[in-house]
C-alpha positions in Angstrom: 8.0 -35.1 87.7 10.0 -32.3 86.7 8.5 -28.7 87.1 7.9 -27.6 83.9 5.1 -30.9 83.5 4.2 -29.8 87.2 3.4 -26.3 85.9 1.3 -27.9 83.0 -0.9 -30.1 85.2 -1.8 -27.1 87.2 -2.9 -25.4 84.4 -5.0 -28.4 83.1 -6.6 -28.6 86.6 -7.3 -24.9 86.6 -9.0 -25.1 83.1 -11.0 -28.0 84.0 -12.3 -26.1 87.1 -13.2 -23.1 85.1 -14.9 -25.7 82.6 -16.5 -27.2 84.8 -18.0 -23.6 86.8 -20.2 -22.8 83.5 -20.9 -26.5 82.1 -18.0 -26.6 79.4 -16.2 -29.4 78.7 -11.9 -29.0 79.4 -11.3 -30.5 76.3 -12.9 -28.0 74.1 -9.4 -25.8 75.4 -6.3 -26.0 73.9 -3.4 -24.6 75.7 -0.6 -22.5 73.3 2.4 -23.0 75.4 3.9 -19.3 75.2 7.9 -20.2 74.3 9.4 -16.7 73.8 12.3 -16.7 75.7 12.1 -20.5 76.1 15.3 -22.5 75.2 15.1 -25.8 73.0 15.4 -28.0 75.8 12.5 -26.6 77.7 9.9 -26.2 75.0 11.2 -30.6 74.4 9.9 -31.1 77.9 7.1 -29.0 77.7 6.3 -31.7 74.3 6.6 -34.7 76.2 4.5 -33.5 78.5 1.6 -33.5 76.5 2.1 -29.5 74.7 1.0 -29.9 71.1 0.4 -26.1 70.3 3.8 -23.7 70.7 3.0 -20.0 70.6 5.9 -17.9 69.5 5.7 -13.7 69.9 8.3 -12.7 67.5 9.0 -14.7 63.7 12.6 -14.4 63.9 12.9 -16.2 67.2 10.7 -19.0 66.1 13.0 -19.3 63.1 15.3 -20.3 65.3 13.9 -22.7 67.5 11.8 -24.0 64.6 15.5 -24.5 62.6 16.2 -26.7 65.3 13.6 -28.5 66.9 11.1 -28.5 63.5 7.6 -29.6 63.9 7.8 -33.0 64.9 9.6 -33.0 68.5 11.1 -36.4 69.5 8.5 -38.0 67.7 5.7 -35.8 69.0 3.7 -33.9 66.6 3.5 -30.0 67.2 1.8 -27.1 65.7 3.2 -23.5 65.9 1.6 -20.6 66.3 2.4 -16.6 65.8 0.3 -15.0 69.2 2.6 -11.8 68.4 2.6 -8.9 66.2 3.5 -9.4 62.5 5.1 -7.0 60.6 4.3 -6.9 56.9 8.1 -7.5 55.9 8.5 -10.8 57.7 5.1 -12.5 56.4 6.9 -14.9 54.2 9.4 -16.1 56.8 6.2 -16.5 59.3 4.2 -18.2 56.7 7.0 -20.7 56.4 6.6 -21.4 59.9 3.3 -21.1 61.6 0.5 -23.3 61.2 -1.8 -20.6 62.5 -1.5 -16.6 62.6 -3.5 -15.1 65.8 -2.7 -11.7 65.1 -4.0 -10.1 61.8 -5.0 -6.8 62.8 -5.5 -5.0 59.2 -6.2 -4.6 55.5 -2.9 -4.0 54.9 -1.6 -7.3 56.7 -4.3 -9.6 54.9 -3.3 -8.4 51.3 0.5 -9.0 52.5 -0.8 -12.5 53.2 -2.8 -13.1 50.7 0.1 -12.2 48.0 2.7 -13.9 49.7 0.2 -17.0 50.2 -0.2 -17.4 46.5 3.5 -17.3 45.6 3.9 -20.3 48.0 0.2 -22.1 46.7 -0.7 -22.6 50.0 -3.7 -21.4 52.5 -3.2 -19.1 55.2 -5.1 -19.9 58.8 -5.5 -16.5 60.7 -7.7 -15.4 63.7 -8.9 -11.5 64.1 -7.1 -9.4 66.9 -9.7 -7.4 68.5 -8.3 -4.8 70.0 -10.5 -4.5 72.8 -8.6 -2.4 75.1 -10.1 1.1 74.4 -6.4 2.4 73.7 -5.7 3.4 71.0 -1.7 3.0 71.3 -2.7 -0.8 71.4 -2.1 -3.2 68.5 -5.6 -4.9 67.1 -8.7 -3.5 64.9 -10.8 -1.6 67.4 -14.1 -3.5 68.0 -16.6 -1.2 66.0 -14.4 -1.8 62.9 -14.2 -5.6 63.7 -17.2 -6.4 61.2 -16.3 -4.8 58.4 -12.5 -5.7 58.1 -13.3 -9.4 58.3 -15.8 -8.9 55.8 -13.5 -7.4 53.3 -11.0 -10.4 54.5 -13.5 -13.1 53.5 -12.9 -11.5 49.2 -9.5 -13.4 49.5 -9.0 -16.7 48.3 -5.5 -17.5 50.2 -6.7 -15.8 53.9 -9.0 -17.6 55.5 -10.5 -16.3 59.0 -10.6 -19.0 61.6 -11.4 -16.6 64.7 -11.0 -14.1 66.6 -7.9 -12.9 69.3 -7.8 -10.6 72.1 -5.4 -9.5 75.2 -7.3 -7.9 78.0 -5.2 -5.4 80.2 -3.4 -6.8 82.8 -5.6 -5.9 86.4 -5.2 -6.9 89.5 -8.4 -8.9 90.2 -9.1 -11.2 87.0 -12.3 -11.2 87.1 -11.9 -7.1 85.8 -11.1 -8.7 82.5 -14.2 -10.5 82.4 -15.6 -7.9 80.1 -12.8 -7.5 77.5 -13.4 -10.9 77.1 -17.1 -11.1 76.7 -16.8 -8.3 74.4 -13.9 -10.5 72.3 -16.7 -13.4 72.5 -20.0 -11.0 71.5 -17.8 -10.1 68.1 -16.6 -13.2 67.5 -20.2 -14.5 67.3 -21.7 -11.3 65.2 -18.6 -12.3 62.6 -19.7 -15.9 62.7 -23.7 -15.1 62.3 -22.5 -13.1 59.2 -20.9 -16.4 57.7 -17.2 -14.8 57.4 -15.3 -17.6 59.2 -13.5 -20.5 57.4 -16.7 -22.5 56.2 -16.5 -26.0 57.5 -13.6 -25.3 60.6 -13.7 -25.0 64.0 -14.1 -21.1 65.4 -11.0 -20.1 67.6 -12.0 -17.9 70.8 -7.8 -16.8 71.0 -8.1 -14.9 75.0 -6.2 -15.5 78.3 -2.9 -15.8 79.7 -1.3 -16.8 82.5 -3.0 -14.0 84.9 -6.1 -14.4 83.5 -6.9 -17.8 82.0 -9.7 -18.8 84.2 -11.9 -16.5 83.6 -11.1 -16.3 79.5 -12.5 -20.2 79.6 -15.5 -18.7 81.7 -16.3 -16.5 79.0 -15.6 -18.6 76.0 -11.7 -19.5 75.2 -11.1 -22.3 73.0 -7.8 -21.3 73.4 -5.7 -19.8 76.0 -2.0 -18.3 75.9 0.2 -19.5 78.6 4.1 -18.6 79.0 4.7 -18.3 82.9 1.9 -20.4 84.0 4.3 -23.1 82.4 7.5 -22.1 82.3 8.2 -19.8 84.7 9.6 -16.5 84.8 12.3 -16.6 81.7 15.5 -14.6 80.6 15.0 -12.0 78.5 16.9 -13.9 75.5 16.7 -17.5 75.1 19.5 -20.2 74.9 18.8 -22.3 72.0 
């Protein structure tokens, strides 16, 4: 067993156990296997393994990786996923790649979206980022705001709202980002009482890394962000 797949049971085991604490079921989690700054050859064994969700931080790294390994990895189907920050001038190279956007965070972004959607007559998958943080330096709508913007978002006909996405400061004890997280979950339920997700599609609940996983499933995750927890500590450039 090599220690990537070692890594990944761990994490399984972990999510389970958090499941299992409050009466969820594990398999209502998916795990996006955090790649940035993962080479090819990794992110294969992470596939065989059992990954079937790859999260990528920055587009033109996944363009890179995606060149090369594509969406069907040694005969194992995958689906990628932006967890980072998109930039308005690289929404058509994202849109060409992910399956799912985690990160739209404004007006501004969802129009971008929306117009570079319809050139390519397709239908754009996103989740909210909630910025939940209190900062204002921090990338995501702030919470009170949360409401309205996916309102307005629910006009287009090429965006279509899937969820919601947080990151909760890093703290020492996990459990202190308990209620960043139960904030992300309390909006993520007012924007679905209003109707605003994608009618007919499972909500996302985007919170939790490595540091904090556990307790994002004890508040709600449906999915949870994992790069370390999996990999490992990682260059800062990857080796394709």
């Amino acid at each position: 067993m090599t220690e990537i797949t070692e890594r990944l049971n761990v994490v399984r085991e972990k999510i389970r156990e958090a499941s299992e604490r409050v009466g969820r079921n594990p398999e209502d989690i998916s795990i996006v296997a955090v790649t940035k700054n993962v080479g090819a050859e990794d992110i294969s064994e992470a596939v065989r393994a059992g990954v079937i969700i790859l999260g990528e931080n920055r587009v033109q790294e996944a363009r890179a990786k995606f060149s090369e390994l594509g969406s069907d990895i040694e005969g194992n189907k995958v689906s990628w996923h932006l967890v980072g920050h998109l930039q308005r001038n690289k929404v058509r190279q994202a849109l060409e790649i992910f399956d799912l956007i985690h990160s739209l965070d404004s007006w501004k972004l969802a129009c971008e979206i929306e117009k570079v959607s319809e050139k390519l007559n397709i239908i754009t998958e996103c989740l909210l980022e909630i910025n939940v943080t209190g900062k204002t330096t921090r990338i995501g709508v702030e919470p009170e705001n949360a409401l309205a913007l996916a309102r307005d978002i629910s006009t287009l006909d090429r965006v279509k709202l899937r969820g919601v996405m947080s990151i909760a400061p890093v703290v020492e004890d996990p459990s202190g980002a308990r209620p960043y997280f139960r904030m992300t979950r309390e909006i993520c339920e007012k924007i679905a009482d209003a109707g605003l997700f994608h009618p007919g599609k499972k909500i996302h609940l985007s919170m939790g890394m490595t540091h904090d996983y556990e307790v994002a499933v004890e508040e709600g995750a449906t999915m949870v962000r994992i790069g370390t927890g999996i990999f490992g500590p990682r260059l800062r450039k990857a080796v394709l």
